[in-house]
N, C-alpha and C positions, 0 to 999 in steps of 0.2 A: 482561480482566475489566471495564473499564471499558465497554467500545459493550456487552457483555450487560447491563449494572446500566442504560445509559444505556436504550437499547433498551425496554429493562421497562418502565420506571418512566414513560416517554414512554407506552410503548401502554395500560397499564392506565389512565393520567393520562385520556387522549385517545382511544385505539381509532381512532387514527386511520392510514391510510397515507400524508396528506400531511403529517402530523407528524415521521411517521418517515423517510421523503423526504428532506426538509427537513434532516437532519441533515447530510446529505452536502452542504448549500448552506452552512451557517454555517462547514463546517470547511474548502470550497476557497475561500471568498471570499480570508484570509489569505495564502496560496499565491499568489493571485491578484496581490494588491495589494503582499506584500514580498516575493517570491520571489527577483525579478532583483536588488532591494535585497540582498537577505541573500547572494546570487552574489559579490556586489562585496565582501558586507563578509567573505565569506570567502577571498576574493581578498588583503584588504586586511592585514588583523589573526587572530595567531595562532589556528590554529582550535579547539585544547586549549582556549584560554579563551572562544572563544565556546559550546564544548560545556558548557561548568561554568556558565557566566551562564543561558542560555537554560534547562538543568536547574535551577537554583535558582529560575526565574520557572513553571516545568513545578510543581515539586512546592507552590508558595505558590498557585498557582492551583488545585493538585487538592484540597489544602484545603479548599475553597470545599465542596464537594459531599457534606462529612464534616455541614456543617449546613445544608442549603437542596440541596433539588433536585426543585424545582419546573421546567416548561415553561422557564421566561424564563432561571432558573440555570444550566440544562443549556445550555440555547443558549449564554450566554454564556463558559460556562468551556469548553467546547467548541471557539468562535471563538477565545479566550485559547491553551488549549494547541494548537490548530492555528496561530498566529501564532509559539510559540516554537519550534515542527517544521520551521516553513519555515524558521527561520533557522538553528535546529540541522540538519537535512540536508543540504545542499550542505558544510559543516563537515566533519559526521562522512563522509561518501562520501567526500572529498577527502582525507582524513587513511588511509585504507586503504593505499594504494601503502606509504605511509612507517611502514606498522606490521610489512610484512612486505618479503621480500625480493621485486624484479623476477619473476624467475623461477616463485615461488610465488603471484603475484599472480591468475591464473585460478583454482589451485583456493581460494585464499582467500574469494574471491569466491563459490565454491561453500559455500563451508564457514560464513559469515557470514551467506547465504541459511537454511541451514539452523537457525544458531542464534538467527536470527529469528521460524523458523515454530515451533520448541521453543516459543520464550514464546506465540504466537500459538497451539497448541495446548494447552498447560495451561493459558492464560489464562482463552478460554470454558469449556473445564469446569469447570477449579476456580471459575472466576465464578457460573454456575452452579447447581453445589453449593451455596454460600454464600449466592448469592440464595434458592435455595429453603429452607437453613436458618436463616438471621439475619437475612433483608434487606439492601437494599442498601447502606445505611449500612454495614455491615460488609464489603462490598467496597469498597466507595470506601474506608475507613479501609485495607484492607491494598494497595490500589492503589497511597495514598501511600506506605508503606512499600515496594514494589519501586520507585517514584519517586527517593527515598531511597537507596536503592540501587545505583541507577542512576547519581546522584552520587554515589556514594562509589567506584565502577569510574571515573568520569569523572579524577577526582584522581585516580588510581593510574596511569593510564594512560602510560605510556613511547613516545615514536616516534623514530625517528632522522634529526630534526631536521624542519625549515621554510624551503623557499625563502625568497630573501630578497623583502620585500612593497615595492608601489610609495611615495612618499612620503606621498601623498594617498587618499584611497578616490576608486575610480574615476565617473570624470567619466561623465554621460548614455552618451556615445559607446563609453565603456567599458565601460557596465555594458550596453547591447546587444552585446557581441561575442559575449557566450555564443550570443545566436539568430543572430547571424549566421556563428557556427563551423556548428552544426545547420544551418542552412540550406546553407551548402554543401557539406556531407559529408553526403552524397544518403542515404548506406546508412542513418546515424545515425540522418536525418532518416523516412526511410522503415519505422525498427523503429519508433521512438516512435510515429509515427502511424499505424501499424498499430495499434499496443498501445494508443495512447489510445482510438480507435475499438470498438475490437473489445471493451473490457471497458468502455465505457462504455452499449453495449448489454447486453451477456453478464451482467451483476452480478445477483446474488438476495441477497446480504446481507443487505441494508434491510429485505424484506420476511421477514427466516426467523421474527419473533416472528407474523404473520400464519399463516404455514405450520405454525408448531408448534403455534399455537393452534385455529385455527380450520380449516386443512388436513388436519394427519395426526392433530388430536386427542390430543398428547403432553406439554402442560405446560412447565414451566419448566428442570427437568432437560433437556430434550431439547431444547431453546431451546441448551444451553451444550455440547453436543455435536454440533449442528447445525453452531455456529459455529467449534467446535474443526476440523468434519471435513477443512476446505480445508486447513487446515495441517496435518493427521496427513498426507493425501496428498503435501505438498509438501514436508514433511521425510523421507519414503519417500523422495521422486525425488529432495530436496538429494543426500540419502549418496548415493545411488545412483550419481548423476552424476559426484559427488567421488572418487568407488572405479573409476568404468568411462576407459571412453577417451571422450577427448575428440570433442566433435560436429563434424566437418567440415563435412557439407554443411549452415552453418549456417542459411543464407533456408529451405532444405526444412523442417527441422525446427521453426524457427520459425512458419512459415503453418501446417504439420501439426498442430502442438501447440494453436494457437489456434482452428483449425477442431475440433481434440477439445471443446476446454474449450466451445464453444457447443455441440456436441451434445452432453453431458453435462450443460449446465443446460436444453436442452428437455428431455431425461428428468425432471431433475428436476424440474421447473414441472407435468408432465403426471401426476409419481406422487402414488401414496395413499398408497404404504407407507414406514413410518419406516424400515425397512431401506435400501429399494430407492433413498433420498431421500439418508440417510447417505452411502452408495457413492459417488452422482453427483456428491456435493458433494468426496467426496475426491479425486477424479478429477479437478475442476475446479482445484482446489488444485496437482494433482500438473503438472499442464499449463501450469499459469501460472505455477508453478516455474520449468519451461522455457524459457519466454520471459526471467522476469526474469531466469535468470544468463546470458541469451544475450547480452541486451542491457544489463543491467551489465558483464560483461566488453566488449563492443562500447565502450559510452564510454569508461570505463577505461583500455583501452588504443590509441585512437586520439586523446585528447584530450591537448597541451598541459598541464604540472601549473600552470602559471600561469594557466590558464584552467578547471580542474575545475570550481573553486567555480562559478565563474557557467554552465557548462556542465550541471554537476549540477544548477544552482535550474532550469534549462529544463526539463530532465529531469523535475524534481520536480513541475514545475508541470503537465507531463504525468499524469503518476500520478495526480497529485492530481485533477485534473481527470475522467481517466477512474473514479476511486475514487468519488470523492465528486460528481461530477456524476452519475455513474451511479446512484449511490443516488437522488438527486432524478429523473433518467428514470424508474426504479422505479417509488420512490413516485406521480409525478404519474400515469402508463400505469396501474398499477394502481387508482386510483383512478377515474379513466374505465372503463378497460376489465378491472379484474380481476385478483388478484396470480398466476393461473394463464396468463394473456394475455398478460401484460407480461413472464413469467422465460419462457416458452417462446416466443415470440415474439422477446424478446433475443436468445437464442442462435441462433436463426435469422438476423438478424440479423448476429450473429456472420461465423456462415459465410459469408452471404452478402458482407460487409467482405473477408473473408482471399482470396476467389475476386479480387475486385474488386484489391485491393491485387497480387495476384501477375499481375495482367495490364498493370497500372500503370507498377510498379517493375522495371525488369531488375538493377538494382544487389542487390533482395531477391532475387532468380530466382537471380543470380550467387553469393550471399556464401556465401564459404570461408571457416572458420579455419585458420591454417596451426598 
């Protein structure tokens, strides 16, 4: 609910596309600058408690937007709860092993995917909805309350138990061991930067307020099922995944999947019609489904538990980077050259990454799951 109210409220402010860019720069810089930090401090100290500190700073910062949300405001509570993301994520990933058992840890994995893209598609709708009937104030106010919410699950939460942590939070040398676990576990190394690449070209996000408004001609409503439609696809393919058999030849289905998801953001960049637009975007969703639990189970289950934390901030910082740098690619391309030039030209893009990386990689060429 929140990137549709933010989204809005920026483009009607400004009508701008390096405004709306831009958003995906103020949210990875924090990624950037505590990621490895926050590796270590999950490495270091219980991660139940860093989940409940970083949500109590999440929900006092969303606050902020219930009375000011102007340009400068968004930027900065934006940077804000992007800062307490970085340090809650490598946390909360690392805490998954120890909520379930060994065994059921893949399809967890699947199943956790899934009830992530739930909130990520009622989110933009119902956001949406709300923006076109109350304003955005009245999203941000019910924002903070699933904020709220969100710590009150935080405290309830039960795991079975916590390695024991080292005396000190980790020294420089320690808090690089995450990139250098990634670096030499080739396969690792080789999902991530595929993935960071490939969706750092492939993104339309940034631009869908562009495309609803001034592309398909369909308003505000259709702005928050726009943004729904990735994750209606990607909770398709969660269950789906979770219910069928497991993917073996996993490098195949990995490059396949990401090769989809760019050709289905050139259709979408290239349509007129809100149907045909809908589709492409769910379809993007449903494919990059694919990737993430291929390559969450990948780390998961090859990483050290003394080492998740700082292995996840690597991770994170990938995401992050491909997420939100990719918004700023967007943004800046489109602005030169056009928010039709920039999505379907990404996902070209795309393809052309996934061709590249499989001629590269033989460890991606190679990967099994057993």
């Amino acid at each position: 609910m929140l990137s549709v109210a933010v989204s809005w409220d920026l483009y009607v402010e400004t009508h701008s596309a390096l405004v709306l860019g831009n958003v995906g720069l103020v949210q990875v810089a924090p990624f950037l600058l505590f990621a490895l930090f926050a590796g270590g401090i999950a490495d270091k100290y219980p991660r139940r408690a860093i989940l409940r500190t970083t949500q109590v700073l999440y929900l006092a910062a969303s606050v902020v937007l219930i009375f000011s949300h102007s340009v400068a405001a968004i930027y900065c509570v934006l940077f804000f709860l992007a800062s307490a993301r970085s340090f809650q994520g490598p946390a909360r990933g690392a805490l998954l092993p120890r909520v379930v058992q060994p065994e059921a840890l893949a399809n967890a994995i699947t199943w956790n995917s899934s009830a992530m893209e739930i909130a990520n598609v009622s989110g933009p709708a119902l956001g949406g909805i709300i923006l076109a009937a109350a304003g955005s104030r009245t999203v941000y106010s019910v924002q903070v309350a699933c904020a709220l919410l969100t710590l009150g699950c935080f405290l309830a939460m039960q795991t079975r138990g916590e390695p024991g942590k080292t005396a000190h939070l980790p020294q420089r040398g320690r808090l690089l061991e995450g990139i250098r676990f990634v670096r030499r576990d080739k396969l690792i190394l080789s999902a991530m930067t595929l993935d960071l690449f490939a969706v750092l070209f492939g993104g339309a996000t940034a631009l869908l307020p562009i495309f609803a408004v001034d592309i398909l001609h369909a308003g505000v409503r259709a702005l928050g099922w726009l943004r729904a439609a990735p994750s209606i696809g990607a909770v398709l393919m969660a269950v789906t995944q979770a219910h069928g058999r497991a993917i073996r030849r996993a490098g195949v289905a990995l490059a396949l999947a990401i090769a989809a998801y760019g050709s289905a953001t050139i259709v979408f960049g290239l349509s007129k019609s809100l149907a045909l637009s809908f589709v492409m975007l769910a379809l993007t969703g449903a494919f990059d489904n694919i990737s993430v639990v291929l390559r969450s189970t990948l780390v998961q289950t090859r990483t050290p538990d003394q080492l998740k934390g700082r292995v996840l901030a690597v991770n994170n910082i990938f995401i992050s980077c491909s997420n939100q740098l990719g918004a700023v690619e967007s943004g800046w391309t489109a602005a030169w050259l056009g928010p039709i030039t920039s999505v379907a030209g990404g996902g070209a893009m795309t393809i052309l990454i996934v061709l590249t990386a499989w001629i590269l990689s033989p460890q991606l060429r190679h990967w099994r799951q057993t």
